[in-house]
TORKOL-4160 file (C-alpha; in steps of 0.2 Angstrom, whole numbers, padded with zeros to 4 digits, m for minus):
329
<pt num="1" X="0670" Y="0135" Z="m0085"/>
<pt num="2" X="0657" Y="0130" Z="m0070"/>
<pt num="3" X="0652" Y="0111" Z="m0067"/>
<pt num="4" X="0640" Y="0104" Z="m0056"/>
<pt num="5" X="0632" Y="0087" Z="m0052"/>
<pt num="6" X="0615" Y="0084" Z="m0053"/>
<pt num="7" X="0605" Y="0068" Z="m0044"/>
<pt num="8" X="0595" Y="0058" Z="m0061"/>
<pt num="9" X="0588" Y="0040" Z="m0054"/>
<pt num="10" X="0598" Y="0032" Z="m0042"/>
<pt num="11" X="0616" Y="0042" Z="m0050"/>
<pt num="12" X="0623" Y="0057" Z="m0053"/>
<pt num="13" X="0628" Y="0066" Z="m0068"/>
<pt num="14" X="0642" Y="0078" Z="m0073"/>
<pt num="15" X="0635" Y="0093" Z="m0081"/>
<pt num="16" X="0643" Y="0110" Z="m0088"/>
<pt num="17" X="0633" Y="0125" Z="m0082"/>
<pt num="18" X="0626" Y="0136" Z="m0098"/>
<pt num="19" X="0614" Y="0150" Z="m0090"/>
<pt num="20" X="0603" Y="0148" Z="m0080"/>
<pt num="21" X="0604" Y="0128" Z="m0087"/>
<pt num="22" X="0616" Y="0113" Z="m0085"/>
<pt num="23" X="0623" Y="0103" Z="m0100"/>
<pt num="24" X="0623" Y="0086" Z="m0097"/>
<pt num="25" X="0641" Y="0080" Z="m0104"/>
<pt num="26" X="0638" Y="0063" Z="m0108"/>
<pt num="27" X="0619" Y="0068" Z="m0116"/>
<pt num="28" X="0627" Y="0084" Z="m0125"/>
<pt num="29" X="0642" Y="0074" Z="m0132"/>
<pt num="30" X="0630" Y="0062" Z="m0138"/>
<pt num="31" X="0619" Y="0072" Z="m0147"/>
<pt num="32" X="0634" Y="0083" Z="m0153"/>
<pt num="33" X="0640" Y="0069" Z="m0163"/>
<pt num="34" X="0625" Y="0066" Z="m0172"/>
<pt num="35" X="0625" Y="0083" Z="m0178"/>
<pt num="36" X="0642" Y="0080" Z="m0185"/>
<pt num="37" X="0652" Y="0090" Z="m0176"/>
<pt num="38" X="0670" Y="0086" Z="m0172"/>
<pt num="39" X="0675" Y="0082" Z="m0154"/>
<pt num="40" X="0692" Y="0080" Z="m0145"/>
<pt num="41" X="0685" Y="0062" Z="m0136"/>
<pt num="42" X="0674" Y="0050" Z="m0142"/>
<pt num="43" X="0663" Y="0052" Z="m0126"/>
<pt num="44" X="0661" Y="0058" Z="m0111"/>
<pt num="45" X="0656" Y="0050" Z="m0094"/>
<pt num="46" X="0643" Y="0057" Z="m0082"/>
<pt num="47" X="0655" Y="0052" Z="m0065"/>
<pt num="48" X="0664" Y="0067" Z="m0064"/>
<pt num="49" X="0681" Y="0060" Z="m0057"/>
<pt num="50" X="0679" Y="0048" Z="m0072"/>
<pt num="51" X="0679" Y="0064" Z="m0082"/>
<pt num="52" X="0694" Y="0071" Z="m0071"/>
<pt num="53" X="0704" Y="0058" Z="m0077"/>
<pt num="54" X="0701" Y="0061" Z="m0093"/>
<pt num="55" X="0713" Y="0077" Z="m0090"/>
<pt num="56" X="0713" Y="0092" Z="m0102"/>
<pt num="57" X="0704" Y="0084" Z="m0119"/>
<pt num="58" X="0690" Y="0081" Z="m0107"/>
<pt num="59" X="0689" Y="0099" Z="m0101"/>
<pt num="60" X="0693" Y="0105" Z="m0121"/>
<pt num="61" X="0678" Y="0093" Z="m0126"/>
<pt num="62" X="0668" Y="0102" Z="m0113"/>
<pt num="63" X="0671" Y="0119" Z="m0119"/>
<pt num="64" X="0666" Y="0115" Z="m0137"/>
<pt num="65" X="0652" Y="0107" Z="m0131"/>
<pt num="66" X="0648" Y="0124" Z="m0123"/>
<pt num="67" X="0651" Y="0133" Z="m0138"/>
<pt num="68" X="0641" Y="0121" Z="m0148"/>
<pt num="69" X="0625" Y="0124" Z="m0138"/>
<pt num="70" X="0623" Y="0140" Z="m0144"/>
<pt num="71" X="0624" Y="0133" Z="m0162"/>
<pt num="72" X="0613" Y="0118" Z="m0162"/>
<pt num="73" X="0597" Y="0110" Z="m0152"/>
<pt num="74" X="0605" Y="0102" Z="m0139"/>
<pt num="75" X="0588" Y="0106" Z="m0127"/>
<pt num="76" X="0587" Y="0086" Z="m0124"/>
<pt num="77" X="0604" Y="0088" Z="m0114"/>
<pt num="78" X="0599" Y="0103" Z="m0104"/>
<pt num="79" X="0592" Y="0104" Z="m0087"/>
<pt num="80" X="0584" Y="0121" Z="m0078"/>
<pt num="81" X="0596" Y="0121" Z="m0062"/>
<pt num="82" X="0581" Y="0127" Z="m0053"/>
<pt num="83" X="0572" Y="0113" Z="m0057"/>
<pt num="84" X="0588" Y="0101" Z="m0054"/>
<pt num="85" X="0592" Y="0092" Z="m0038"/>
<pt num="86" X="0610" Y="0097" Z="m0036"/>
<pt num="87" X="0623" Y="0086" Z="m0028"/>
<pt num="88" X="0640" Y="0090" Z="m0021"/>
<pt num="89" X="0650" Y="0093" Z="m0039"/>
<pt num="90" X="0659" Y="0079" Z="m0032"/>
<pt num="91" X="0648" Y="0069" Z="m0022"/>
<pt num="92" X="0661" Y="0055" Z="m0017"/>
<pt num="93" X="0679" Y="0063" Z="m0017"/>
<pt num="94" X="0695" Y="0048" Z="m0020"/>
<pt num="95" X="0701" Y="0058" Z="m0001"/>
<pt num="96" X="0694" Y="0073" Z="0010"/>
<pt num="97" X="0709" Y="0083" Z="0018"/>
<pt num="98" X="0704" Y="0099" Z="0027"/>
<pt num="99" X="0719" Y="0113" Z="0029"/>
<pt num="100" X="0719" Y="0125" Z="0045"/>
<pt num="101" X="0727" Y="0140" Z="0034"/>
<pt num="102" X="0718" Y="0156" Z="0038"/>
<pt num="103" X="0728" Y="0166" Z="0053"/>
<pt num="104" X="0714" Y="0175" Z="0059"/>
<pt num="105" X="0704" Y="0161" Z="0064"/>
<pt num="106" X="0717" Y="0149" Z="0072"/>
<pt num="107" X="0724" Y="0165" Z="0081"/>
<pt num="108" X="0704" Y="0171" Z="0091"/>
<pt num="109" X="0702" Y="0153" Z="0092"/>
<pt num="110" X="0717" Y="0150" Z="0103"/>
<pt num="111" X="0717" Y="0167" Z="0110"/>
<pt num="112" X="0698" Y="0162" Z="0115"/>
<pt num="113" X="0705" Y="0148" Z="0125"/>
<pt num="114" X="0717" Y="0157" Z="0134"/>
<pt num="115" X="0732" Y="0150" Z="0123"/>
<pt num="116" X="0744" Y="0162" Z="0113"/>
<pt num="117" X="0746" Y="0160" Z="0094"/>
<pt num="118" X="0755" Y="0144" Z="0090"/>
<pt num="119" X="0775" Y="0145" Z="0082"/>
<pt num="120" X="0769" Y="0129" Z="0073"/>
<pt num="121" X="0758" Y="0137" Z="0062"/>
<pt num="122" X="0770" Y="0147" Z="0054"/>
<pt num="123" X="0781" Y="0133" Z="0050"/>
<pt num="124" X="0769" Y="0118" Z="0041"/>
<pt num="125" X="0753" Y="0120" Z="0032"/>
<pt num="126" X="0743" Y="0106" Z="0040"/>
<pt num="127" X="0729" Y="0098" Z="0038"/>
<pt num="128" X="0717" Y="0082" Z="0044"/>
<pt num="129" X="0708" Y="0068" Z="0035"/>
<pt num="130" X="0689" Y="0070" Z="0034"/>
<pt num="131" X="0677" Y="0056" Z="0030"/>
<pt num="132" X="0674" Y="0058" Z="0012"/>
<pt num="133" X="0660" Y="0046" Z="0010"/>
<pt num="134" X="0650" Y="0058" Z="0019"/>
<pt num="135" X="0649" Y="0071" Z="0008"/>
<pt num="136" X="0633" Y="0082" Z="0004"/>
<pt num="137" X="0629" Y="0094" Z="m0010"/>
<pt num="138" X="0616" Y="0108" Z="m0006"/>
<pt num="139" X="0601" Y="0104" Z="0002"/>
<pt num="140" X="0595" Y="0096" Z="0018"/>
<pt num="141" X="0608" Y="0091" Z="0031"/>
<pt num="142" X="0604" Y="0075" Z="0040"/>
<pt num="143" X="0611" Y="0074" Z="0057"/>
<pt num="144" X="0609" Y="0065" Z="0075"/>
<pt num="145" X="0605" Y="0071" Z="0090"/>
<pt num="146" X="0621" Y="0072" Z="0099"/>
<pt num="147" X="0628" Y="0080" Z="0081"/>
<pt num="148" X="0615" Y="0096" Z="0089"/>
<pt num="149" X="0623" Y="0096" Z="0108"/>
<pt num="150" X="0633" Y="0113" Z="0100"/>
<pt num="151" X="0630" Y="0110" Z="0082"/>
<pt num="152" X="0642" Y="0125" Z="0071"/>
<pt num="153" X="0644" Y="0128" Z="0054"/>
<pt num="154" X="0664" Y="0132" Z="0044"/>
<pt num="155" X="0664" Y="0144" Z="0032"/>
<pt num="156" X="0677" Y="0137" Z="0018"/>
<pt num="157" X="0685" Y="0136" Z="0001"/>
<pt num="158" X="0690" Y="0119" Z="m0008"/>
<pt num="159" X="0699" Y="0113" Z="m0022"/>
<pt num="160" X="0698" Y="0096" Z="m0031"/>
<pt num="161" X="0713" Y="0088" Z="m0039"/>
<pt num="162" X="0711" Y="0088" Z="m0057"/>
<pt num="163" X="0727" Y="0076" Z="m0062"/>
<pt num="164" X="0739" Y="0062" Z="m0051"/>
<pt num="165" X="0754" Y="0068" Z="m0044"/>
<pt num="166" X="0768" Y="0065" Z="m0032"/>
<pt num="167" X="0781" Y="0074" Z="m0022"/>
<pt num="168" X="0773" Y="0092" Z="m0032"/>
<pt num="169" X="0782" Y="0107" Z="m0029"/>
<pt num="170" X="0772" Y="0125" Z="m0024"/>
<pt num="171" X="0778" Y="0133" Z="m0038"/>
<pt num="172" X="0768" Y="0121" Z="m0050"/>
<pt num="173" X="0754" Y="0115" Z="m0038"/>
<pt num="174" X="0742" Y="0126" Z="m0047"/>
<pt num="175" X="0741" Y="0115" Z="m0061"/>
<pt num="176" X="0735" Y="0102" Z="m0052"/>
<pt num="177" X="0720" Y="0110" Z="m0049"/>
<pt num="178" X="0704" Y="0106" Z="m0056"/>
<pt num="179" X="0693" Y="0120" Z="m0047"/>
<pt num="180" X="0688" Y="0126" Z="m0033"/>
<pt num="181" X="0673" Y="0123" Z="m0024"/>
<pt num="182" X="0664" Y="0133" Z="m0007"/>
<pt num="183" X="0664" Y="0120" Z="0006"/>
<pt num="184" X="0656" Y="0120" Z="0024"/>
<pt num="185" X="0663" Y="0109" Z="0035"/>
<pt num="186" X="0649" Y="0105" Z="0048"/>
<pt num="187" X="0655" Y="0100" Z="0067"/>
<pt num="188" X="0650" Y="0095" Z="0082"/>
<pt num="189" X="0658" Y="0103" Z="0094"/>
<pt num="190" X="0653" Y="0095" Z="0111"/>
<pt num="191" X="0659" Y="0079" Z="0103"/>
<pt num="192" X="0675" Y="0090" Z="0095"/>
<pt num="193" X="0681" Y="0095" Z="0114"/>
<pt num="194" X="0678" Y="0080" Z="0120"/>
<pt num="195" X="0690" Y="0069" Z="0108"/>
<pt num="196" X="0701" Y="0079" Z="0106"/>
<pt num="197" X="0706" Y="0079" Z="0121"/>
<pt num="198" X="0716" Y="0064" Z="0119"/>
<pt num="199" X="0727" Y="0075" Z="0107"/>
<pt num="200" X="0721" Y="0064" Z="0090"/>
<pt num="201" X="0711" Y="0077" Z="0081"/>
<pt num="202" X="0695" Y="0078" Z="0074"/>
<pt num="203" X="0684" Y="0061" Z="0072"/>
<pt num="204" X="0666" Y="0061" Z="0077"/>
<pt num="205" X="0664" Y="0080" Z="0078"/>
<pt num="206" X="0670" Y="0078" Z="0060"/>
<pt num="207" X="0664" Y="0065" Z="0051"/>
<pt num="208" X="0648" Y="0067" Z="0050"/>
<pt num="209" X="0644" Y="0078" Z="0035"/>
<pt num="210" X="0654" Y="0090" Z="0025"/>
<pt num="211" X="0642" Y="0101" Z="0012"/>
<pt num="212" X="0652" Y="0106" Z="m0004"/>
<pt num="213" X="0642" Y="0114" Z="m0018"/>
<pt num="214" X="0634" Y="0121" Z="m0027"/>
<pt num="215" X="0646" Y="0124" Z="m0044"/>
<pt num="216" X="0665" Y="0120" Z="m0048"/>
<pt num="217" X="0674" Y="0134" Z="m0055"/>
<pt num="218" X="0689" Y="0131" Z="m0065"/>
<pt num="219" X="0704" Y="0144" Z="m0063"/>
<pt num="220" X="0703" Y="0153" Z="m0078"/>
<pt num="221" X="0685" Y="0159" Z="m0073"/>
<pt num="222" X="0692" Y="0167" Z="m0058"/>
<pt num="223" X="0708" Y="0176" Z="m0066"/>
<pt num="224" X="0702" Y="0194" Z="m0066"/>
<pt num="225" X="0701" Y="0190" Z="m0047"/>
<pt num="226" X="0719" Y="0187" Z="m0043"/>
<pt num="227" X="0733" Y="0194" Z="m0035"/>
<pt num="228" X="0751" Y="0194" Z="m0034"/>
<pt num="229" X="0759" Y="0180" Z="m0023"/>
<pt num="230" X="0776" Y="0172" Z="m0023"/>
<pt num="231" X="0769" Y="0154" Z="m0016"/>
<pt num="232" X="0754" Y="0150" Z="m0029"/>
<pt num="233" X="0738" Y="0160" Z="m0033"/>
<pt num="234" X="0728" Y="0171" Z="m0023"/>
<pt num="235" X="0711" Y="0179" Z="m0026"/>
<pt num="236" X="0702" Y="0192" Z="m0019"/>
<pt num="237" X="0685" Y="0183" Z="m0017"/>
<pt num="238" X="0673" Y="0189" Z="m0003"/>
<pt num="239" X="0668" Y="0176" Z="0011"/>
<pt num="240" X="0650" Y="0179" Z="0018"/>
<pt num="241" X="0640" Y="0166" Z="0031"/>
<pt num="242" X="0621" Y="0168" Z="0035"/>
<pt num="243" X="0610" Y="0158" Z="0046"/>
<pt num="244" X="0592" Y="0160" Z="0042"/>
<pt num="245" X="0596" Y="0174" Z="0031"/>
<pt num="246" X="0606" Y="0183" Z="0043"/>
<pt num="247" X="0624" Y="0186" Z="0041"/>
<pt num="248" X="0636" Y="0182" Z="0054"/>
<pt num="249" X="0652" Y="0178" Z="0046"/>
<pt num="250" X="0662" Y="0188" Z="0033"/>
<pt num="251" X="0681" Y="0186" Z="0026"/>
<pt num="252" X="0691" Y="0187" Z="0011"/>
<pt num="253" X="0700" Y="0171" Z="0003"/>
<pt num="254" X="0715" Y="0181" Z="0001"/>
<pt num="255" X="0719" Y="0181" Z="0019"/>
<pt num="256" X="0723" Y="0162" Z="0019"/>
<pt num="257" X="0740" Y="0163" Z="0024"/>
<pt num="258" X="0746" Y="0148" Z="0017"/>
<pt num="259" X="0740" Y="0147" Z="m0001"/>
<pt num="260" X="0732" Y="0131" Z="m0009"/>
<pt num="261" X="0750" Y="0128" Z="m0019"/>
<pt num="262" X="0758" Y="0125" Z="m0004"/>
<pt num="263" X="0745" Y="0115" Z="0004"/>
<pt num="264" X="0747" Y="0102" Z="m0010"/>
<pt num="265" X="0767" Y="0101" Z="m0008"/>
<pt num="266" X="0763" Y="0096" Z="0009"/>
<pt num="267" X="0750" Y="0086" Z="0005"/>
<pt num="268" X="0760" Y="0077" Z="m0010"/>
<pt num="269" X="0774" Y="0075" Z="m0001"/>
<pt num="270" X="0780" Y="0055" Z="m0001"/>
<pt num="271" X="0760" Y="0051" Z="m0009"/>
<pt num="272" X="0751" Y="0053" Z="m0023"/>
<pt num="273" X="0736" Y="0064" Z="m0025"/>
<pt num="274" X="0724" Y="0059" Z="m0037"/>
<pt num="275" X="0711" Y="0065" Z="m0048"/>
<pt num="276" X="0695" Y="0069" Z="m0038"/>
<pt num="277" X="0704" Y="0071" Z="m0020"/>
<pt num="278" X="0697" Y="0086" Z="m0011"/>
<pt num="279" X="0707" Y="0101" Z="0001"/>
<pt num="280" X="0697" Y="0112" Z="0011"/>
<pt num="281" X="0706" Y="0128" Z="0015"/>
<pt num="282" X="0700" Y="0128" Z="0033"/>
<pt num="283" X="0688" Y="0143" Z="0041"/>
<pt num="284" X="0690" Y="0159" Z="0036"/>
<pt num="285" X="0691" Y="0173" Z="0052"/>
<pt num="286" X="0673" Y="0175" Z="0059"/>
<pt num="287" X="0668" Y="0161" Z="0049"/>
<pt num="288" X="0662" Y="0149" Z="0063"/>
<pt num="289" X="0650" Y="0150" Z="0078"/>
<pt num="290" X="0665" Y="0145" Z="0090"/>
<pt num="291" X="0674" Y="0158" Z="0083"/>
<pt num="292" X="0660" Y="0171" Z="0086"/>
<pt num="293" X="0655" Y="0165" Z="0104"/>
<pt num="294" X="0671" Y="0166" Z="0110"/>
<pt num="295" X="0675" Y="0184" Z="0102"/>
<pt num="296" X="0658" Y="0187" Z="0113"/>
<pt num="297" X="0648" Y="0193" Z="0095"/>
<pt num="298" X="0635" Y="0179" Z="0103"/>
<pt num="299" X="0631" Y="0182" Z="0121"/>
<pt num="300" X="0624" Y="0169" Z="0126"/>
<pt num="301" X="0634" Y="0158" Z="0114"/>
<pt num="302" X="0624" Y="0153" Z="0098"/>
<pt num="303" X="0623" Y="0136" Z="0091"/>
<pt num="304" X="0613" Y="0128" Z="0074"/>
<pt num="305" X="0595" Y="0121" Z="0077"/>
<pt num="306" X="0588" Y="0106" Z="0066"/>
<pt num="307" X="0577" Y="0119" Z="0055"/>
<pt num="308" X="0591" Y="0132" Z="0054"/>
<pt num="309" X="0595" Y="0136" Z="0035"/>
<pt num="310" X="0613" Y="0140" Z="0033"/>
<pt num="311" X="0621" Y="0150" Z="0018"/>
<pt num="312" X="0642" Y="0149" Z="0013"/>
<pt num="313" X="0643" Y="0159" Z="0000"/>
<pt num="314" X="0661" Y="0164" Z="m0011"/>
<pt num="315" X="0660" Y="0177" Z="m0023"/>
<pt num="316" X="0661" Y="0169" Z="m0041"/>
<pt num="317" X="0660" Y="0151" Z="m0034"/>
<pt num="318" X="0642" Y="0153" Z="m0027"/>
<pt num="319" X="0632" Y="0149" Z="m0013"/>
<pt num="320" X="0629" Y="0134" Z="m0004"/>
<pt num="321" X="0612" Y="0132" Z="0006"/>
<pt num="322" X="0609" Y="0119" Z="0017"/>
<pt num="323" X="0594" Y="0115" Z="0030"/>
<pt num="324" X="0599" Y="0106" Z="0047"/>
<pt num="325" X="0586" Y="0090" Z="0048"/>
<pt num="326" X="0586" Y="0079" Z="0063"/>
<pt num="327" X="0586" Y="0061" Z="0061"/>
<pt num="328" X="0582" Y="0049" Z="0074"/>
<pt num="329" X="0585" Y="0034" Z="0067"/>
């Protein structure tokens, strides 16, 4: 199945995705019932970690609910996706971690800097803690000035958390997932430098804005796509960057070196996840400005522009378009 979230009045609403269409889950279920038919849940809410937390009779609901529309007239729940104005599938994540798991970008980044390929990353999948009230969907980009003193784009995957758990190990992580999500995590690098100078990590260059979007796609839509792995799945899912309609970035997710299942075992370890947290996979190779300016692909080096229009596209999860705006306020 595919979800998104779509912006109605001042809130959003959790829809399944039929077409070209989105199925409004509460709406549907509402209107299902009054047509008699028999449903898993007595409702449905329109907050989509509300409907996380209802675990598997929620997503079963869901799937009867897509079945269902191609029965009966459920045309008062559906909403034209290109007339919709789509949030981030979950706009306000429970957490925001962001992993650093794709060799071939933390090797050219360090090998840019003059530093050889850390031991470290072989040993721990780790990750940092964004800010995850600033999460947008597709669409405009609101940042600051000093956000544009080397403004860049991260080409990334995501997963959300799709049931509690504590202490999970890799070998049964998978289950914890929900879906997954293409994520760009914006940064400011000038700031970025700067900070983390002090050996801290990421925090103003970071917290800014991260875009996830535009669709969630559940595992078993992607099945035909996977490939054998010891330590959780893998899929064979095409990475592909563009700014203003150019392509400057292209990967694989299969290269991520350490896989999403192990993530979470490092993630859950002495702490709970919950339903509705959100892991980034880090940047795929080439799938950053950095990246490309120090590999010399840009020379001079290139950096975003408030008017620039970037595209983060996966294979099977969609693309995600957003336009950098300036705000001076």
């Amino acid at each position: 199945m595919q979800f998104a979230c779509y912006r109605s009045a001042h809130e959003h609403r959790f829809a399944a995705v039929v077409g070209n269409h989105m199925l409004d889950l509460a709406l549907g279920h509402a209107i299902a019932q009054r047509s008699g038919a028999r449903l898993p849940l007595g409702y449905l809410p329109h907050d989509p970690i509300e409907f996380l937390r209802l675990g598997d009779a929620a997503l079963e609901c869901a799937r009867e609910l897509i079945h269902l529309a191609s029965t009966i007239d459920v045309s008062g729940a559906l909403v034209p996706i290109e007339q919709a104005q789509l949030a981030a599938p979950i706009p306000r994540p429970s957490s925001l971690r962001d992993g650093y798991a794709f060799r071939q970008h933390v090797e050219a980044a360090r090998r840019n800097r003059g530093l050889p390929m850390i031991p470290e990353f072989d040993e721990i999948p780790i990750f940092y803690f964004s800010n995850h009230h600033a999460v947008t969907g597709p669409g405009d980009v609101h940042v600051q000035e000093r956000h544009c003193e080397q403004l860049d784009f991260e080409l990334e995957c995501a997963i959300v958390i799709g049931k509690e758990g504590r202490n999970i190990p890799a070998e049964h992580a998978d289950e914890y997932i929900a879906g997954y999500m293409v994520m760009n995590d914006w940064s400011a690098r000038a700031l970025q430098m700067h900070e983390m100078k002090l050996n801290l990590g990421p925090a103003k260059g970071k917290d800014f804005a991260t875009s996830l979007g535009p669709f969630l796609v559940t595992r078993d839509e992607l099945r035909q796509h996977a490939i054998p792995s010891p330590h959780g799945e893998r899929y064979n899912l095409s990475m592909v960057a563009r700014i203003n309609g150019q392509e400057v970035s292209r990967g694989n997710l299969a290269d991520m070196h350490w896989t999403f299942a192990q993530i979470i075992e490092r993630a859950s370890y002495g702490v709970t996840v919950y339903p509705g947290d959100v892991i980034g996979s880090g940047t795929c190779g080439t799938g950053c400005l950095l990246e490309l300016n120090g590999s010399k692909v840009f020379d001079p080096p290139r950096w975003l522009q408030p008017g620039d229009i970037v595209e983060c596209e996966i294979e099977r999860l969609g693309v995600l378009r957003n336009r950098i705006v300036l705000d001076r306020s």
